[in-house]
N, C-alpha and C positions, 0 to 999 in steps of 0.2 A: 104454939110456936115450935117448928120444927129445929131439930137441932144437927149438926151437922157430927160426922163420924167419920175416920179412915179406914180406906177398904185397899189393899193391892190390888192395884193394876193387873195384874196376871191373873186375878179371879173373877176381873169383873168380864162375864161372857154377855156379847154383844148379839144379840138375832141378826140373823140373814137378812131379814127385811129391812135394818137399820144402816146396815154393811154398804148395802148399794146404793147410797147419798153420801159416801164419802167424798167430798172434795178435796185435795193436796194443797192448791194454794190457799184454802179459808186455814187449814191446819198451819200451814206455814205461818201465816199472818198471826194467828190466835196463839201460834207458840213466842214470836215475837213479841206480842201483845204481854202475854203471859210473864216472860222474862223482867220485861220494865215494870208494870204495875200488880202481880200475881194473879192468882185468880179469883174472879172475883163472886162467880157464881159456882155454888158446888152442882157435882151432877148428880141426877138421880139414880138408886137402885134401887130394887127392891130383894129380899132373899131368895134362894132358892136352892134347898139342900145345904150342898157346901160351896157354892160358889155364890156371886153377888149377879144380877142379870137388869142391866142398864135399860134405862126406862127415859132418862133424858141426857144429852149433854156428849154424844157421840165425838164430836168435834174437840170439844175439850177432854175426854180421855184421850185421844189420839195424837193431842197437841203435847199432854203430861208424858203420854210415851216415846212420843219424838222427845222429849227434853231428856230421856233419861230418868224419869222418876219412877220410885216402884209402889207410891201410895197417892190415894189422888180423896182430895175431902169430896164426902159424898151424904145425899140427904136420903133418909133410909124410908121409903114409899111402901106402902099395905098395898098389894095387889087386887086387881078391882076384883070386884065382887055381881056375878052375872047375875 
């Protein structure tokens, strides 16, 4: 069972390739969403160094940073292994 952890928003770096699927209105919506019922899926990261680098759940960091938060719960993922 995986367990969930708090990571800041400001550390979690996003790739380029995850960047270019941001939609405004899904973020709009999921930040409304967010507000009423919280969240209810944490996003993924996984380590890397000193920062945290997102693995799932683009939309919902982006909806916690449109809200003003500076920590977003997050499920801590092992990078694959080639």
């Amino acid at each position: 069972m995986q367990r969930t952890i708090r990571v800041p928003i400001a550390d979690v770096y996003v790739p380029a390739k995850r960047r270019k699927t941001l939609d405004d209105a899904r973020i709009e919506a999921l930040a409304e969403e967010i507000l009423q019922d919280g969240m209810k899926t944490p996003i993924m990261v996984r380590a890397d160094k000193a920062r945290w680098v997102l693995v799932e759940g683009l939309h919902r960091l982006e909806a916690q940073r449109a809200l003003g938060e500076s920590e977003i719960e997050a499920f801590h993922v092992q990078p694959r292994q080639h």
